[in-house]
C-alpha positions, 0 to 999 in steps of 0.5 A: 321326225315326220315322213317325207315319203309320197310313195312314188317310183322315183322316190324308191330310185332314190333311195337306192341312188342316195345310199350308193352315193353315201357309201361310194363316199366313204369307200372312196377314202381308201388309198386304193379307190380314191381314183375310182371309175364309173362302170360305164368307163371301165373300158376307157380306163385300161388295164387295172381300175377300182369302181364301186358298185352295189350289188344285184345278184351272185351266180355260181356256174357248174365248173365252181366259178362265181360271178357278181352282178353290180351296178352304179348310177352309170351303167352294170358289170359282171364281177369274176371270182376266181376259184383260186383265190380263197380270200375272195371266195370267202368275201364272196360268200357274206356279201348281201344283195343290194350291198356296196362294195369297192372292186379292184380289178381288170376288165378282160371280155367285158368280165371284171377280174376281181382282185380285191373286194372291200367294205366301207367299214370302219377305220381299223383305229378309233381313239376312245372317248370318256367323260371326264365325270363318272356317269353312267348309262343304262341301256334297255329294250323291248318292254312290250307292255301289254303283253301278259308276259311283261315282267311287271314286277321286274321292271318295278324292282330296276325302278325301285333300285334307280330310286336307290329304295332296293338291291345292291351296287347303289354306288352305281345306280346313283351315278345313272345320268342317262337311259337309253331304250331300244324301242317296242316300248309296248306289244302294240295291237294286231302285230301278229295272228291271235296277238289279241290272245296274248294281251293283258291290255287291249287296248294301245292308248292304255298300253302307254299309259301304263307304260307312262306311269312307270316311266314317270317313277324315274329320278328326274335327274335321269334323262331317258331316250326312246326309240320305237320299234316295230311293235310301237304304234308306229308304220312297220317301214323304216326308218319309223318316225316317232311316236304320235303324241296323241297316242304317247301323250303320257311320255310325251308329258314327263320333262326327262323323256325324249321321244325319238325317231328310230333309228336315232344319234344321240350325244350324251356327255359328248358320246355318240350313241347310235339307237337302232332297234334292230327290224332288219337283223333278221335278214342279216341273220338269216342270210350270214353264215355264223350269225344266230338270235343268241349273239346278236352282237355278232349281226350289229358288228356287220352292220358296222362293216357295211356302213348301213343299217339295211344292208339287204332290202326290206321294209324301206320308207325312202325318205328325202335322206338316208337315214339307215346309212352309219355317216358319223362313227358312234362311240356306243351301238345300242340295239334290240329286237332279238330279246338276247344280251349281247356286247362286243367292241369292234375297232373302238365302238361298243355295241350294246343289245339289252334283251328284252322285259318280256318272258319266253313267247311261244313263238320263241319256244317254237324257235327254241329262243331263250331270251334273256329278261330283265338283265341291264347293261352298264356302262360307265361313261369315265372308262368304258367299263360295262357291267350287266345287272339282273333283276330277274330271278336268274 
């Protein structure tokens, strides 16, 4: 889709004023905060009271008392964490500024006494939906053509086995209905320093159309889906409108391929696949305890809990809507980013990340990152069963 962005204050206000309201909307289901209050009310309200609130800043005092600063469309409080309270201290622990959050508790010398804290999350049942047909989808990420890393000849050998010429399980490849990608469909230009250094091609229009001329090797009975990512010639904010079709006029030019904005829904066959490419997992790594570039599944999982794919503030576009908030539960999660594999399922959704078709960087060996090249997740849409095809060396 194209931006409707003009930079302005009062649009960032709305940003933030849009993915309160969003979240308040879904935490307000709960049985315990559908009567919740304002926090300008809170003294009105007597004794015990629900509100909810996103969050501006965790303190902890000397003596081990922690304290969260929160705010709503009416006014601010200060959250109390009692030190007893081992559960609440553990939920204190891994929430992120700028998240919302229910609170129940009492209001006592204008301190909010904490005695529950809950995320929007998901609902703890969630009936599987299959197709009635055996199809199959396949899920890839981060291509980074251009790169003089990018496993050319790899990518050419899952071409070749759509086309059903090599490798085994053809029963399977011959059921591939859809193609699902994860964005940084090629390296770009100037993303990092020295990148010029790294590229086999130079230049970003022949970048797509390498790309394209791969792509378009694909059966046309398959319908491939593509998000862009941070390394697309796309703006660096999310969410990133699609790719202009001056720059991606060959993909643009093949019947079967849809470029799309990221992040994106997408209904194949009746199932609900939400596309997110996965530039803000780097925050939600680096501020949540447990979580690591190896198990990027375990991140997505959090995104779920929060109902919101930027949970922490970065690099926002604030559009007309917000288009990083979960409104709708998909049946599939599909991410990349971090050039990991990765698959889990939390309370019914199936979270997918697909690795990446680019070797070890150096910067990556710097990290020491291993990530995991030209591994293809499986899924088939009758009965949720994944599998994970390699066409690399390992």
């Amino acid at each position: 889709g194209k931006s409707t962005c003009e930079g302005k204050l009062e649009d960032f206000v709305e940003y933030f004023n849009q993915k309160y309201r969003g979240i308040e909307k879904i935490i307000r289901r709960r049985e315990n905060f559908i009567g919740t209050v304002a926090i300008n009310n809170l003294k009105k309200s007597g004794g015990a009271a629900s509100i909810v609130a996103m969050v501006t800043e965790k303190r902890e005092s000397r003596r081990g008392f922690r304290f969260l600063d929160v705010e709503d469309p009416t006014g601010d409080a200060t959250v109390f964490i009692s030190k007893d309270n081992e559960e609440l201290n553990e939920i204190y622990s891994r929430v992120l500024l700028d998240e919302v959050i229910g609170i129940r508790g009492e209001l006592r010398n204008n301190l909010f006494i904490a005695r529950e804290i809950v995320q929007p999350d998901l609902p703890i049942t969630k009936a599987p939906k299959t197709t009635d047909e055996p199809v199959h989808a396949a899920f890839l990420s981060d291509f980074h053509v251009g790169s003089y890393l990018f496993l050319e000849k790899e990518f050419q050998k899952f071409i070749d086995w759509l086309n059903l010429k090599s490798g085994n399980r053809r029963d399977v490849a011959e059921k591939i209905k859809y193609i699902f990608v994860a964005g940084d469909l090629v390296d770009g230009i100037g993303i990092y320093p020295d990148q010029e250094g790294e590229l086999s091609i130079p230049d970003i229009y022949k970048q797509y159309d390498f790309l394209g001329s791969m792509i378009e090797q694909i059966p046309d009975y398959i319908e491939v889906v593509m998000v862009v990512g941070n390394h697309d010639a796309v703006r660096r904010a999310e969410p990133e409108p699609t790719l202009d079709k001056d720059i991606g006029a060959p993909l643009y030019e093949i019947p079967n391929v849809h470029v799309v904005g990221n992040p994106a829904m997408v209904s194949a066959h009746g199932i609900k696949t939400l596309i997110y490419h996965g530039d803000s997992m780097d925050g939600v790594i680096g501020h949540l305890s447990g979580l690591s570039y190896t198990a990027p599944e375990k991140a997505m999982t959090e995104y779920l809990k929060r109902r919101h794919l930027a949970p922490l503030y970065h690099d926002i576009s604030p559009e007309n809507k917000d288009y990083m908030l979960i409104r709708d539960i998909p049946d599939i999660f599909h991410g990349g980013h971090v050039h990991a594999n990765g698959y889990a399922k939390y309370r019914g959704v199936h979270l997918v990340n697909a690795g990446t078709w680019q070797a070890q960087t150096k910067y990556q060996e710097r990290l020491g990152h291993h990530p995991t090249p030209a591994r293809v997740p499986v899924m088939n849409l009758s009965n949720q069963d994944v599998m994970v095809l390699h066409f690399g060396s390992d």
